[in-house]
C-alpha positions, 0 to 999 in steps of 0.5 A: 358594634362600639368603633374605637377609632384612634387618631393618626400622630406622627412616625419618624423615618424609620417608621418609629411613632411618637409619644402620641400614638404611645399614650394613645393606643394605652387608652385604647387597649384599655377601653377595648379591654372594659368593653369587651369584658362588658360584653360588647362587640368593639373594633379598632380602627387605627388612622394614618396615610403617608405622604413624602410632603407632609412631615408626619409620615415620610416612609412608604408604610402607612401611618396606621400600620405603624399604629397598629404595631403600637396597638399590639404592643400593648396588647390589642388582639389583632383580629380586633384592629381593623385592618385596612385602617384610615389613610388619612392626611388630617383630621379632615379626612379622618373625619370624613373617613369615619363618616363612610366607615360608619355607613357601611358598618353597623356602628352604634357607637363611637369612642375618638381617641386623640390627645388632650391639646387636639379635641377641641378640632376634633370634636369640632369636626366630627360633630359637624361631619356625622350631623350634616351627614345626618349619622347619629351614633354616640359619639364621644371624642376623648382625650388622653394625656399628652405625651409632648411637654413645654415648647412643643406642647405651647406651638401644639396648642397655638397651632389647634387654636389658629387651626379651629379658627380656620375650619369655622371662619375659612373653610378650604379644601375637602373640608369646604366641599363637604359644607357646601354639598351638606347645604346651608345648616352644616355651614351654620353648625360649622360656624358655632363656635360651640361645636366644639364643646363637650357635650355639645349637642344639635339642635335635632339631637337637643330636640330628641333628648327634650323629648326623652325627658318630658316623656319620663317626667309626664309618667311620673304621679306628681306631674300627672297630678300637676297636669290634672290639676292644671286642666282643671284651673286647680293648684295642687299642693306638692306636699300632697302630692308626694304622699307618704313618701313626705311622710317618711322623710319626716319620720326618718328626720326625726329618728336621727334627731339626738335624744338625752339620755335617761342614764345618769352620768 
């Protein structure tokens, strides 16, 4: 099935989600809506634990039940959101939790859905945790547009720039204890300061897409003719080689040459 998982945000004391969790489970109903009309199986699966220390969620429900609520708001079918969700604290343990949750189900692809000032950390992070968990799902960490503006939105993204930083050069916690039992290429992965990029890809991922590549390259005529004439120490004429494809290129350039017309004017 196709996993969309939403990251946790913030809930006021009554329970209330903020503007995050909002913006975010609209993109999620959304894409649940694109997906499911194509066809696929998709499951939700909303993120969020409780905790009286931390300021995210003081109450004694977890985070995710609250964004679960939010989900249905905007639509969501409730047999669709996993229930129970992620009880994590951070984007730590949501990427952890996603890992084993991905273990026990049979996913084969995966769409994060957070806001735009948190991806660089979270595409950090669940890059690193599924390739040294050696889990390969597509995955793709997404952001939306984030619902906080002016001061709160400068200290949002001062505080994920310090916060990756961190994860690379000084991982502590559960975080720490993850590279350390992944071995030394998650350390090294961990310490890319290109991890967290887009379309970042593994060395082992990168290998398997060169392959993919090469095998549709060598089934082509020109490369088969390039490759023959390479075993046979000859040059091959790529004009040649193309056939009469070139051909009818030329004949199409040419019909769309303007004419004089022979009508007097």
């Amino acid at each position: 099935c196709i996993l969309l998982l939403q990251l946790g945000s913030t809930n006021d004391d009554h329970g209330k989600v903020d503007g995050e969790v909002r913006q975010r489970a609209v993109k999620t109903t959304s894409l649940w809506r694109a997906l499911s009309a194509a066809g696929h199986r998709v499951l939700v699966l909303p993120s969020g634990g409780k905790d009286p220390d931390r300021f995210f969620n003081r109450t004694d429900t977890s985070h995710w039940k609250y964004v679960r609520k939010a989900l249905l708001e905007c639509g969501l079918p409730e047999e669709n959101i996993s229930d129970p969700g992620l009880e994590a604290l951070h984007t730590v343990d949501e990427a952890l939790m996603a890992v084993e949750f991905v273990r026990k189900h049979e996913v084969s692809s995966m769409v994060v859905i957070t806001s735009d000032f948190h991806t660089s950390r979270a595409r950090h992070l669940f890059n690193v945790a599924f390739a040294s968990a050696e889990l390969a799902p597509e995955l793709l960490v997404l952001g939306v547009p984030n619902a906080c503006r002016g001061e709160a939105l400068r200290a949002y993204r001062a505080k994920e720039v310090k916060a990756l930083e961190g994860l690379r050069t000084e991982p502590f916690g559960p975080w720490a204890a993850q590279l350390a039992t992944a071995g030394p290429a998650a350390a090294a992965l961990n310490a890319n300061p290109r991890a967290h990029e887009p379309f970042f890809l593994t060395l082992a991922a990168s290998v398997r897409l060169r392959a993919a590549f090469r095998t549709v390259l060598r089934s082509s005529r020109r490369c088969c003719l390039r490759l023959e004439a390479a075993e046979d120490g000859k040059a091959v004429d790529s004009s040649k080689s193309s056939g009469s494809r070139s051909d009818a290129s030329e004949e199409a350039k040419e019909a769309k040459r303007p004419r004089l017309s022979n009508m007097a004017t």
